[in-house]
C-alpha positions as CSV (number, residue, x, y, z in Angstrom):
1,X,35.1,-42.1,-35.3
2,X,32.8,-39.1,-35.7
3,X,34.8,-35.9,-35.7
4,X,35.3,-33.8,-32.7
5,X,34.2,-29.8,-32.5
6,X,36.9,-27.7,-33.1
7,X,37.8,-24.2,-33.3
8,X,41.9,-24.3,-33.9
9,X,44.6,-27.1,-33.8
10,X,46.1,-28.1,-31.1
11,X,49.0,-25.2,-29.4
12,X,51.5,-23.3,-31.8
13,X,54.3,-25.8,-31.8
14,X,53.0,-28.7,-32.0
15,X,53.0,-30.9,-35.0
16,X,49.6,-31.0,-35.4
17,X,49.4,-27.0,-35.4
18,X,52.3,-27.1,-37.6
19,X,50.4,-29.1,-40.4
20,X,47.0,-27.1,-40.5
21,X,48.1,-24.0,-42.4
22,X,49.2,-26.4,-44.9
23,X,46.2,-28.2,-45.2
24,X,44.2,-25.2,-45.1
25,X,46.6,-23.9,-48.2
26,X,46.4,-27.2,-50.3
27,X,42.4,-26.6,-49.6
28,X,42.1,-23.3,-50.9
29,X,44.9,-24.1,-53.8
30,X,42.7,-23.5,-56.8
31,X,45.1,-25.1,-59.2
32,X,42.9,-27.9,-57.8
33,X,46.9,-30.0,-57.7
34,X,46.9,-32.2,-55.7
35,X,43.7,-33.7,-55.6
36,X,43.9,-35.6,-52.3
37,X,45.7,-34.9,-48.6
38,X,46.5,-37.7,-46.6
39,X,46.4,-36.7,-42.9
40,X,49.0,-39.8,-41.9
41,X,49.6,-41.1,-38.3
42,X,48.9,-43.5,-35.4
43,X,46.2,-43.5,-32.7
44,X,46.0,-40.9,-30.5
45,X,48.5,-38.5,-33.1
46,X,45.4,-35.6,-34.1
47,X,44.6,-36.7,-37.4
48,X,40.6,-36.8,-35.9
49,X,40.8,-32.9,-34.9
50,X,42.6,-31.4,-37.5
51,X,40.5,-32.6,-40.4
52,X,37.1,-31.2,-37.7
53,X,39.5,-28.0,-38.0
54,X,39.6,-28.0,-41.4
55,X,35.8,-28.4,-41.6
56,X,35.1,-25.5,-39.0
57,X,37.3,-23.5,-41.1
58,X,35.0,-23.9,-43.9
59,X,31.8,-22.6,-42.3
60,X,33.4,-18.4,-42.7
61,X,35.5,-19.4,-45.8
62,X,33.8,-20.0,-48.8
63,X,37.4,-20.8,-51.0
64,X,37.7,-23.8,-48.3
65,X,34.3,-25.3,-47.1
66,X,34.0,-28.8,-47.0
67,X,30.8,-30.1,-48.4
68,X,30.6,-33.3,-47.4
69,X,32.1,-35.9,-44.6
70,X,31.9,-39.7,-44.9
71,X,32.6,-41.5,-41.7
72,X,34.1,-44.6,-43.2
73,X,35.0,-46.7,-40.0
74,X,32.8,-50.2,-40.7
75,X,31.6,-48.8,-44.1
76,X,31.6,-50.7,-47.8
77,X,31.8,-48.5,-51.1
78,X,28.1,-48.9,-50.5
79,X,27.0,-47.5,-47.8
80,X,29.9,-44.9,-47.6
81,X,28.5,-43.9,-50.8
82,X,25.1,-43.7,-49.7
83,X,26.5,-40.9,-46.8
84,X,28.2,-38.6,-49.0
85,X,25.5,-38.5,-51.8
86,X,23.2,-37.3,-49.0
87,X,25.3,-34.8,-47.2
88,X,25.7,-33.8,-51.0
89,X,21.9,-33.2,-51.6
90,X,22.0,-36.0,-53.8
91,X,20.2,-38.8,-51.5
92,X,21.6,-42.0,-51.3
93,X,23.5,-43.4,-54.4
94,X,25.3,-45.9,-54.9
95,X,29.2,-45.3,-55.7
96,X,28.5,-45.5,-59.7
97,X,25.8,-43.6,-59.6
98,X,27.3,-40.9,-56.9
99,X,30.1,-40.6,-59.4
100,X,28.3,-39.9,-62.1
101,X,26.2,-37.2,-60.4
102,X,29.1,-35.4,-59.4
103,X,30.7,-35.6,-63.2
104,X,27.4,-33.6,-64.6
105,X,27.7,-31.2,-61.5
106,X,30.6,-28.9,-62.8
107,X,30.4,-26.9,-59.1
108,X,34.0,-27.9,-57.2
109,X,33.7,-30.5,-54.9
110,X,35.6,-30.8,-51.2
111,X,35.2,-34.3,-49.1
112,X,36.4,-35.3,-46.0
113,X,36.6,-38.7,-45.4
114,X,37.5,-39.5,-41.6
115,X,38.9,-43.7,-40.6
116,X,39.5,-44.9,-44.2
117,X,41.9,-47.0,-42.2
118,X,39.1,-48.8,-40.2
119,X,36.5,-48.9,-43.3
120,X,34.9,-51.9,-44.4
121,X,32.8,-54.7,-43.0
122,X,32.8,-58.5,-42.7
123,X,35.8,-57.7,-45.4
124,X,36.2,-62.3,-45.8
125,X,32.4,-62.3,-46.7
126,X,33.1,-60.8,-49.8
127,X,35.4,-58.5,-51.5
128,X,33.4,-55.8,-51.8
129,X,33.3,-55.6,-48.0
130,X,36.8,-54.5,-48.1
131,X,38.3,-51.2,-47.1
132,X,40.5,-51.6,-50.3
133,X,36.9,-51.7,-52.4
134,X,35.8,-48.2,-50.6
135,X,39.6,-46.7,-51.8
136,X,39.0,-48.6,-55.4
137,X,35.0,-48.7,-56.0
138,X,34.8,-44.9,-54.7
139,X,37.2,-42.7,-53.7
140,X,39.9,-43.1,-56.2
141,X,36.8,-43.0,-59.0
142,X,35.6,-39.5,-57.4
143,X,39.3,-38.7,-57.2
144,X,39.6,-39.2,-61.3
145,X,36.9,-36.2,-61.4
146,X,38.9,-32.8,-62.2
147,X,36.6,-30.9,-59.7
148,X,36.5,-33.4,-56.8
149,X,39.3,-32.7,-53.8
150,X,39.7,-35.1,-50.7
151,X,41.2,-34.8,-47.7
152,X,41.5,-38.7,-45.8
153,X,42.1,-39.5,-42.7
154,X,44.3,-43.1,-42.6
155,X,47.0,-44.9,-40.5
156,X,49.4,-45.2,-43.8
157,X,50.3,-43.1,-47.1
158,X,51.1,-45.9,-49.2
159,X,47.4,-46.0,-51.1
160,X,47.4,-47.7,-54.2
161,X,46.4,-45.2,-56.6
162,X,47.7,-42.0,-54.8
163,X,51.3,-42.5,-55.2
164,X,52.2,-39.7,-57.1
165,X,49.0,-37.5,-56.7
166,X,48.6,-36.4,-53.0
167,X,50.1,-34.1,-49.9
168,X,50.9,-36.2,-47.4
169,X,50.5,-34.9,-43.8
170,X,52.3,-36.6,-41.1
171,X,51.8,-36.3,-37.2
172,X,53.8,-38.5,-35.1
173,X,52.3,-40.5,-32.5
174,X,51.3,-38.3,-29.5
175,X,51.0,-35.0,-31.5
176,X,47.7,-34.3,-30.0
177,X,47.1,-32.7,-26.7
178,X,43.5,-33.1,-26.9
179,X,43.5,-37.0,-28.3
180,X,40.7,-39.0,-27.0
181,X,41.9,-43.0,-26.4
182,X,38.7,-44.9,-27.9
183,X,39.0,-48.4,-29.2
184,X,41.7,-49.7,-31.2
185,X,41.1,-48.3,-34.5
186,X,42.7,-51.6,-35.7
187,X,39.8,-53.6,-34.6
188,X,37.4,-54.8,-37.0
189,X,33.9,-53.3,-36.4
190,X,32.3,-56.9,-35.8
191,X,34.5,-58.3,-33.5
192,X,33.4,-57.6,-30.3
193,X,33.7,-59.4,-26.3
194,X,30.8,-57.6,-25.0
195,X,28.6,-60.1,-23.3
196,X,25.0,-60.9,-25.2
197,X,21.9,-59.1,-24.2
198,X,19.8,-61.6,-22.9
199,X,17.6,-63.1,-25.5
200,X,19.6,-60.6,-27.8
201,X,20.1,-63.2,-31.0
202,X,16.9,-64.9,-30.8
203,X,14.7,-64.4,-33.7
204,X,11.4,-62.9,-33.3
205,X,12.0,-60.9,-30.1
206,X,10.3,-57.2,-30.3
207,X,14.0,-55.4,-31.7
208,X,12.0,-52.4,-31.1
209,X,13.3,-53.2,-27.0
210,X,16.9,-54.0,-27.5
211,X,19.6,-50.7,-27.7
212,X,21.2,-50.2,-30.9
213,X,24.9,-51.6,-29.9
214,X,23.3,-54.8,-28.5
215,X,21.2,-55.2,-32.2
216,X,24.7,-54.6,-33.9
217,X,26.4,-57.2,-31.7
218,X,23.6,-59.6,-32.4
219,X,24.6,-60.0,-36.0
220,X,28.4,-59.8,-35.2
221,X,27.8,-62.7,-32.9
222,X,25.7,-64.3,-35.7
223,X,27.9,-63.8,-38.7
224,X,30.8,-65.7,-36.4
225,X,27.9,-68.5,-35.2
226,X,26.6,-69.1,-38.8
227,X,23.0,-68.1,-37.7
228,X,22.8,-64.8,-39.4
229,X,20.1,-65.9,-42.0
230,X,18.0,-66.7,-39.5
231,X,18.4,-63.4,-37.9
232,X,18.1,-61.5,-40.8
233,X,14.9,-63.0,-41.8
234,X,13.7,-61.8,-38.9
235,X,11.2,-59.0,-40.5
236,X,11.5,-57.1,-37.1
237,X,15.2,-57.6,-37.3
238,X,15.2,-55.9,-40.6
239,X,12.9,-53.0,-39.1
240,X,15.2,-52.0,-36.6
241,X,18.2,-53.6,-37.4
242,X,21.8,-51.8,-38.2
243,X,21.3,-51.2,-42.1
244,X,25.5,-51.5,-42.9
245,X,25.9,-54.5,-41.2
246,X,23.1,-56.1,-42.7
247,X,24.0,-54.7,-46.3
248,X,27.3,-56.0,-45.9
249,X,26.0,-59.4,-44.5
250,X,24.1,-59.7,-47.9
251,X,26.9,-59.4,-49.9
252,X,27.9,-62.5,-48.8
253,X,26.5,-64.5,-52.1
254,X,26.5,-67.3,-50.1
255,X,24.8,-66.8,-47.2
256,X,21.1,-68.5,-48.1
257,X,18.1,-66.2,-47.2
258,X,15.0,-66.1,-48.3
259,X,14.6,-65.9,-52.1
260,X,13.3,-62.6,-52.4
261,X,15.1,-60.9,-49.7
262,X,18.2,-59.1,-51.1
263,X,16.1,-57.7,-53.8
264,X,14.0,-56.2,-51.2
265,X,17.0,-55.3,-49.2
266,X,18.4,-53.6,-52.6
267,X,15.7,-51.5,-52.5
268,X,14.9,-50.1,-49.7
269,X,18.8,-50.5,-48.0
270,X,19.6,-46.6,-49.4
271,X,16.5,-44.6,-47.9
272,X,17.2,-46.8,-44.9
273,X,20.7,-45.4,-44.1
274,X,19.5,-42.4,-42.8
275,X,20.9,-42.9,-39.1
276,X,17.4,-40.4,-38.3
277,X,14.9,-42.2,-38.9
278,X,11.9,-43.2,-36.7
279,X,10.9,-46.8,-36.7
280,X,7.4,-46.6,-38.0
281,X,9.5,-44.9,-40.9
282,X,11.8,-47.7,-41.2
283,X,9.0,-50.0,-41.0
284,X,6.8,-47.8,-44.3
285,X,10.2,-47.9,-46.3
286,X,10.7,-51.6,-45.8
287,X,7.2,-52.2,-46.7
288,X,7.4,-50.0,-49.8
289,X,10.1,-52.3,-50.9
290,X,8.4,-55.3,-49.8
291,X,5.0,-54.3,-52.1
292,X,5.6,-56.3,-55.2
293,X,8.5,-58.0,-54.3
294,X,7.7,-60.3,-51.7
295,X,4.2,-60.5,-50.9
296,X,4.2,-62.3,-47.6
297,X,6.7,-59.7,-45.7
298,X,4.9,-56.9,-47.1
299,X,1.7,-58.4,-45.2
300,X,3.5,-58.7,-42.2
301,X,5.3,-55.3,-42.5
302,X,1.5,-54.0,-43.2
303,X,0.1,-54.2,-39.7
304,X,3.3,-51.7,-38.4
305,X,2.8,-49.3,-41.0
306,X,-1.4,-48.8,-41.6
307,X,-1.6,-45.8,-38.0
308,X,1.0,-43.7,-39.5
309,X,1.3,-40.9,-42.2
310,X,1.7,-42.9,-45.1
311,X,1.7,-46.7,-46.3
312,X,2.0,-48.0,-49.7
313,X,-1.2,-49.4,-51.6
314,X,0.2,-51.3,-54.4
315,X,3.5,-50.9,-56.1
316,X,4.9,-52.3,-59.9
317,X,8.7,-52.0,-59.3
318,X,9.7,-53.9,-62.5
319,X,7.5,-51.5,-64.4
320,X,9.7,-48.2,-65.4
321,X,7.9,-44.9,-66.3
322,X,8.8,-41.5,-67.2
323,X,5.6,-39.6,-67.4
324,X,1.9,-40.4,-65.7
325,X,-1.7,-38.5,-65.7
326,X,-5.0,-39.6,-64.0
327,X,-8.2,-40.2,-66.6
328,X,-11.7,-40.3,-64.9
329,X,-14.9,-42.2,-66.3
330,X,-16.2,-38.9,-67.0
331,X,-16.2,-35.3,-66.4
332,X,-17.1,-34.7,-63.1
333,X,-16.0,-38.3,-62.0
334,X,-13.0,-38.5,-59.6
335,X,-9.8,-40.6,-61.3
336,X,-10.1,-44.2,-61.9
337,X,-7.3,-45.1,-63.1
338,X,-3.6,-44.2,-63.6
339,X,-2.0,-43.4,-67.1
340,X,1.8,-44.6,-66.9
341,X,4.1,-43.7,-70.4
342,X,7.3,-46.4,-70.5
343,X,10.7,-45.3,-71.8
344,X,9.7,-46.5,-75.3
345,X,6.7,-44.6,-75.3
346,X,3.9,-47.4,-74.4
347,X,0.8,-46.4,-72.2
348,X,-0.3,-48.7,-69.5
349,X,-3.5,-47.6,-67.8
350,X,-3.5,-48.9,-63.9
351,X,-6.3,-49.5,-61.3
352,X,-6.2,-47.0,-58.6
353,X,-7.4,-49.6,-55.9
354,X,-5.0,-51.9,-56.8
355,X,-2.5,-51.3,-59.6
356,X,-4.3,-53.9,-61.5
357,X,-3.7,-53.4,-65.4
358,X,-6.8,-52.2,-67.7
359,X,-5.3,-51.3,-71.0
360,X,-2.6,-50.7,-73.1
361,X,-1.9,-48.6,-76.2
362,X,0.8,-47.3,-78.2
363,X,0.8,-44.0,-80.0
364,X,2.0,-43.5,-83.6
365,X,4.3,-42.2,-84.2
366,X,7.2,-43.3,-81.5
367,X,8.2,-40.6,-78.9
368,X,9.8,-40.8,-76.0
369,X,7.7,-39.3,-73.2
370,X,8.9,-36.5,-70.5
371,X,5.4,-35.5,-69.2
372,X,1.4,-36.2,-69.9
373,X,-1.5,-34.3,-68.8
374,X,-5.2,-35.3,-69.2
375,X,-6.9,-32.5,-71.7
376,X,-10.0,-34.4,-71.7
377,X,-11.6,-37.6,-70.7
378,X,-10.2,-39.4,-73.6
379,X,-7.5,-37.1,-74.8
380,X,-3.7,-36.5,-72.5
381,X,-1.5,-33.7,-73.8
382,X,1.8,-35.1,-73.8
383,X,5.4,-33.8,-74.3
384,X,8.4,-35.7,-75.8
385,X,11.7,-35.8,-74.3
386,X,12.9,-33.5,-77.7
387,X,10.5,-30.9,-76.2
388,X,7.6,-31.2,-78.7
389,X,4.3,-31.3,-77.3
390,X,1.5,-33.5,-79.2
391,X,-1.9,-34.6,-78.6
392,X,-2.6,-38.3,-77.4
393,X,-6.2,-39.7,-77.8
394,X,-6.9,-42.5,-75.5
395,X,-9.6,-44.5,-77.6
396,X,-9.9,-45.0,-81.3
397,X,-13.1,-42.0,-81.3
398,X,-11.7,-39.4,-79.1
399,X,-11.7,-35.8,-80.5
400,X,-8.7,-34.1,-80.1
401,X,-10.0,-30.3,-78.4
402,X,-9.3,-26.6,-80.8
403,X,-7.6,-25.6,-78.4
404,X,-4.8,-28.2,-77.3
405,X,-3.9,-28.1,-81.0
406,X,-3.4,-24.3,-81.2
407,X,-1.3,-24.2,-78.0
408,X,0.8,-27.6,-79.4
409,X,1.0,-25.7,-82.8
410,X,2.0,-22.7,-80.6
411,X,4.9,-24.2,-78.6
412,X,6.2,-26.5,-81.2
413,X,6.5,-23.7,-83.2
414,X,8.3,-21.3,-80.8
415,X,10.9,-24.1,-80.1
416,X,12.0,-24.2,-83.6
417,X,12.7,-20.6,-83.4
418,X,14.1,-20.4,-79.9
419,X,15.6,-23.4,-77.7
420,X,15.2,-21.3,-74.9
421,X,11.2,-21.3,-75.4
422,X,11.5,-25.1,-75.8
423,X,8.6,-26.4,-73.2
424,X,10.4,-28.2,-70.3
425,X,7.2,-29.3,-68.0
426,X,3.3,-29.1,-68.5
427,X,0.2,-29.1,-66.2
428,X,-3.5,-28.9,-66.9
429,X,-6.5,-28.0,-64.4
430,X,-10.5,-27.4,-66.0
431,X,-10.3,-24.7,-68.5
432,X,-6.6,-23.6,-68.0
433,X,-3.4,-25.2,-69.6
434,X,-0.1,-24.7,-68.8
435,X,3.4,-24.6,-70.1
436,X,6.5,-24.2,-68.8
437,X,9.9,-23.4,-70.7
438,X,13.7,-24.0,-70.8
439,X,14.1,-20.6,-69.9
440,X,12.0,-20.3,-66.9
441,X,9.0,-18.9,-68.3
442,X,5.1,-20.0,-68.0
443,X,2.6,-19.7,-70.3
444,X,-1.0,-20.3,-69.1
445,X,-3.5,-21.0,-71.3
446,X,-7.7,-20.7,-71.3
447,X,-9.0,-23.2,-73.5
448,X,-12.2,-21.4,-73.9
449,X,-10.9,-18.6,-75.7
450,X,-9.1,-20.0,-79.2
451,X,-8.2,-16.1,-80.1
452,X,-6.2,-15.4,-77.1
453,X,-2.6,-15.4,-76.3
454,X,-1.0,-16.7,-73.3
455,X,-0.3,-14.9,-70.1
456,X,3.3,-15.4,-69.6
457,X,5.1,-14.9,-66.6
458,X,9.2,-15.6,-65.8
459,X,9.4,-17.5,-62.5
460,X,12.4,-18.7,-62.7
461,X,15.6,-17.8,-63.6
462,X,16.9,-21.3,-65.6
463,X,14.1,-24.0,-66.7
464,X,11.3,-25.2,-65.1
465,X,11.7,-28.7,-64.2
466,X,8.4,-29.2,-62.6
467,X,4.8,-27.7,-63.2
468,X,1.2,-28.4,-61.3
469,X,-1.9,-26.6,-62.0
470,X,-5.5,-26.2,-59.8
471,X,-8.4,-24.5,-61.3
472,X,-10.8,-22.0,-58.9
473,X,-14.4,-24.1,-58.3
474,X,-15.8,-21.0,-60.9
475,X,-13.0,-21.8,-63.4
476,X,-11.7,-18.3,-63.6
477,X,-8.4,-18.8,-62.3
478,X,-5.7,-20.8,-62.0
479,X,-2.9,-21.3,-59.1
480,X,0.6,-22.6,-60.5
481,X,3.0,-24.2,-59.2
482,X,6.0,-24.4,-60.4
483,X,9.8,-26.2,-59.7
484,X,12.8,-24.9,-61.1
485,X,16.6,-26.0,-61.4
486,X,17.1,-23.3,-58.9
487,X,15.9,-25.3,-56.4
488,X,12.8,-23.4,-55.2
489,X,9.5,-23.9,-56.0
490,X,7.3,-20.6,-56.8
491,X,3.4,-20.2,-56.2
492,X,1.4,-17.7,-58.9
493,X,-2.0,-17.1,-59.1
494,X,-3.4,-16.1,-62.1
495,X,-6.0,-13.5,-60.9
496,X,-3.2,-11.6,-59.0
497,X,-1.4,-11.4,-61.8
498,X,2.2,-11.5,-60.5
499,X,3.5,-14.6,-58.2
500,X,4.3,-14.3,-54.8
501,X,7.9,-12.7,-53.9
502,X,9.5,-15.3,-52.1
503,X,9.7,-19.2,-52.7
504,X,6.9,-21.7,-51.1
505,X,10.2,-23.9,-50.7
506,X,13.9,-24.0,-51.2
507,X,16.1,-26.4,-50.9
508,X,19.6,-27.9,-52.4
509,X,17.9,-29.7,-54.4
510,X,16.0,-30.1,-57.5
511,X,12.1,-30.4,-57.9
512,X,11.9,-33.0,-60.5
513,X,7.6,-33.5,-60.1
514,X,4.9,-31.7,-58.7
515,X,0.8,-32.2,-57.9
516,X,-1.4,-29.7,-56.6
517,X,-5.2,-31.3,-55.9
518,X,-8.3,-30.0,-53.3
519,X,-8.7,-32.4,-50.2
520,X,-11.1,-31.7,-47.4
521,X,-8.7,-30.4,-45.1
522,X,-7.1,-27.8,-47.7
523,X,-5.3,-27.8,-50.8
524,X,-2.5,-30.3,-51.1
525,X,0.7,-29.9,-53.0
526,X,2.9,-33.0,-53.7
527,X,6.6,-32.2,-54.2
528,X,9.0,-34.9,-55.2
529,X,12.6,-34.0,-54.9
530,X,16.0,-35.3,-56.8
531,X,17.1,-36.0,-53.3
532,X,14.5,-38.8,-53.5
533,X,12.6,-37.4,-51.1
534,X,8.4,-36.2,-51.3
535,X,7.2,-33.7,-49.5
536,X,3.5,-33.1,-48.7
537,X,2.1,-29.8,-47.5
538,X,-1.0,-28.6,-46.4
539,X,-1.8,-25.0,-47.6
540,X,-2.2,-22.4,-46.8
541,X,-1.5,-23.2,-43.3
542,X,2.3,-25.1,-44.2
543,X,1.8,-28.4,-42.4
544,X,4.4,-30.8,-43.9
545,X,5.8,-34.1,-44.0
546,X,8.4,-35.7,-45.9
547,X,8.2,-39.3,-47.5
548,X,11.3,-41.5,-48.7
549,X,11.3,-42.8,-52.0
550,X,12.7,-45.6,-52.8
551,X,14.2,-44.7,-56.2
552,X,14.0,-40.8,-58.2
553,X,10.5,-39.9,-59.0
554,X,10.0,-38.2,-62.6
555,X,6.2,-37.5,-62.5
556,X,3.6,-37.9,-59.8
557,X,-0.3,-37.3,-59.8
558,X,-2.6,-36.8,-56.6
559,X,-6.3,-37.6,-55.7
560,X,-8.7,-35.4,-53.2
561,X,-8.6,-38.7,-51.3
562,X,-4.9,-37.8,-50.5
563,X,-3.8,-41.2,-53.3
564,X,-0.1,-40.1,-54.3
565,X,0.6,-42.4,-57.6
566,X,4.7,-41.6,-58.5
567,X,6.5,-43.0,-61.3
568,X,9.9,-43.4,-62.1
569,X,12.5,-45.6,-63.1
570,X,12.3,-48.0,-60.0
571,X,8.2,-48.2,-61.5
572,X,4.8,-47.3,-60.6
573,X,4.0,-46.9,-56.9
574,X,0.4,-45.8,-55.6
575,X,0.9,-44.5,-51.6
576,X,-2.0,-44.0,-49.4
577,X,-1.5,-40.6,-47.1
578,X,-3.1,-40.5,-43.9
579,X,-1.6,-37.2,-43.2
580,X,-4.6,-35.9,-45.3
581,X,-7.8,-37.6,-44.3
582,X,-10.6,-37.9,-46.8
């Protein structure tokens, strides 16, 4: 059930108001002992409104906020997962991968987690339906963290795994004044008497018509009738269909879809889960999966997707990158093609019109690359995952430029000395180079002038994660942009000399990529998020939108054309952006 508003417990007296000074005290306990609080009763008993309480109390009291709830009625590991990582600033992970984010993240942890009693879905399709795989796939493996606290909401105390390691609240039946009588929380999510929508499980029908309850029931009914493979082949259905149900429907090994459909599912399940979405988003995630996956539902899907902000060109999913640059035919020439660096350090060069592959090379010695930039026509500046910067020529002649060896000697140099001045991010625009470092700093670069030092300027407070640079049409100066593990990303121009005071963004998350490029509506700056999320805005008037990835993005590159190539370990994916027309 979703958690009602409220201020205070229910009446002085009362077991329920009895119990919420003590959950209040084992949430502020910083002895972090014990790690979960099981709020124990029947239906109806307040278990609902004093976890909203402790939640409310959280917004004034720092010592006790709650940073995350998971509603777990009708959820799998999965897509329980895929909720907290999100209200987390995360984006969607799966319960592996949530757990190991929170590990690295040494900041204390609080979670509410509402109906673990009523979690799981289509639990005799497969085990990992069960509510026993959210308590043993997720919670008890965020529960094993030192700095991760829990407070559940379930019918019984005796959990398997918290025997001995959690405060057990209990509020008889009736407890609650204020209880509201919903449906039996003992009935599974998909059983259901509701009479069918007419027309309601037939494949093929425009989804986009039927409500949201009556598209849930139509799998229900479908999972019971054995025709749920027909249903969920149904590209609309997928569209606007209810993304748990049909993640736990495909769970079920045995249930025979199309060949490449649970891979495409896999993918774009996550960014899909977001209960906000419009449905021409819905459709451009689906198709983004589609895209090198399976062909023929990415052409349907294509038709839905072409009117609206953004649609994906061509994607190379089984293609992992860390690091990509743009190389034109010639100076002066706009990009052509797309230079992507694999974890072992190989370069693939890509089509821009279709991801169609034109070369490959491998520099010597072996790196491992964290970021390229193209210096010249036939020469990328590239920096290694150890922080060492070094000079990559892209055909057997190329001449590596005076200057990109004096600022590599520079750098590589200063790292040795200092691992604070270890370079973290790089960018380069015309005649200007830039650096960014572990402690925050940027060093910017004129290529023209091999006598010169740097202009340096601290932009951050911890490294700089993220770095784009655009040169003026006269090449005198240079706007930065830079992303930071602070969360914000800073704007500095290099002819005002200091950056402006206050961030262009901020969020709780990390920029992890950034592209700044002219297009004929204003400049355009490309921010990709480790939330999994892209923004786009238009500047200097602000316009925004926001694009969902489909996996984390480590390096991105943009065309004036509004062409926003992203790379990663999910692959290479080219996305056109009618948000900026050409």
């Amino acid at each position: 059930m979703t958690l009602p508003h409220s201020d205070v417990p229910s009446a002085a007296g009362t077991r329920e108001g009895d119990l919420a000074p003590r959950l209040l005290a084992w949430a502020g306990d910083s002895s972090g002992h014990p790690r979960a609080a099981l709020v124990v009763g029947p239906r109806g008993a307040g278990k609902s409104r004093l976890l909203a309480w402790l939640v409310a109390q959280g917004a004034d009291t720092p010592a006790v906020t709650v940073h995350a709830v998971g509603l777990a009625a009708g959820q799998t590991a999965r897509t329980l997962a895929w909720q907290l990582g999100r209200d987390l600033g995360y984006g969607p992970l799966d319960p592996e991968q949530l757990t190991g984010r929170i590990a690295t993240d040494p900041r204390p942890v609080r979670l509410v987690i509402a109906d673990l009693h009523r979690a799981g879905r289509y639990p005799h399709r497969s085990p990992r339906n069960t509510g026993t795989a959210v308590l043993t796939d997720l919670l008890l493996p965020l529960l094993a963290l030192p700095h991760v606290r829990m407070a559940i909401e379930t019918d019984t105390a005796d959990l398997a795994g918290l025997e001995h390691d959690a405060l057990v609240l209990n509020l008889p039946s009736g407890a609650s004044h204020g209880a509201s009588h919903g449906a039996s929380p003992d009935a599974s999510p998909q059983e259901t008497d509701a009479p069918p929508h007419p027309g309601a499980d037939t494949p093929g029908q425009d989804w986009r018509l039927v409500d949201p309850s009556t598209r849930e029931q139509a799998l229900d009914r479908a999972m019971v009738a054995g025709t749920a493979p027909t249903l969920i082949a149904d590209p609309g259905y997928l569209v606007h269909g209810p993304v748990t149900a049909i993640t736990a429907a495909l769970a079920d090994d045995s249930l025979r879809v199309p060949r490449r459909l649970r891979s495409v599912w896999d993918a774009a399940a996550p960014a899909l889960s977001d209960p906000h979405l419009p449905d021409h988003t819905r459709a451009a995630v689906l198709h983004a999966a589609a895209v090198g996956r399976d062909d023929r539902l990415a052409e349907y899907l294509r038709p839905l997707v072409q009117p609206k902000p953004w649609a994906t060109r061509w994607s190379l999913p089984h293609r992992p990158a860390n690091a990509v640059a743009l190389l034109s035919p010639g100076a002066g020439s706009p990009p052509a093609t797309a230079v992507a660096a694999d974890p072992l350090g190989r370069l693939t060069q890509l089509s821009l019109s279709d991801g169609r592959v034109t070369g490959r090379f491998t520099p010597e010695p072996p790196w491992t690359p964290a970021a390229l930039a193209t210096a010249a026509p036939d020469c990328l500046l590239a920096l290694d995952r150890s922080g060492a910067l070094r000079p990559v020529p892209v055909t057997a002649d190329a001449a590596v430029p005076l200057a990109l060896n004096r600022l590599i000697l520079h750098h590589n140099a200063a790292s040795l000395i200092s691992d604070a001045h270890r370079p973290t991010a790089l960018a380069v625009a015309g005649r200007h180079l830039a650096v960014g470092d572990r402690e925050g700093t940027v060093h910017l670069w004129r290529r023209n002038d091999l006598l010169a030092e740097p202009t340096t300027v601290r932009l951050h407070n911890s490294a700089v994660t993220a770095l784009a640079c655009l040169e003026t049409p006269d090449g005198r100066t240079a706007l930065v942009v830079t992303g930071g593990l602070d969360g914000t990303i800073r704007l500095w121009d290099s002819d005002a000399g200091s950056p402006l005071p206050e961030p262009l963004h901020r969020r709780r998350a990390v920029p992890t990529a950034l592209a700044l490029t002219e297009t004929p509506t204003g400049l355009l700056l490309a921010a990709a998020w480790s939330d999994r999320q892209l923004h786009l805005t238009l500047l200097p008037s602000g316009h925004q939108t926001a694009l969902l990835t489909l996996s984390p993005i480590e390096a991105l590159a943009a065309t004036a054309d509004g062409l926003i190539v992203t790379v990663g370990p999910g692959g290479v994916q080219c996305t056109e952006t009618g948000f900026f027309p050409a």
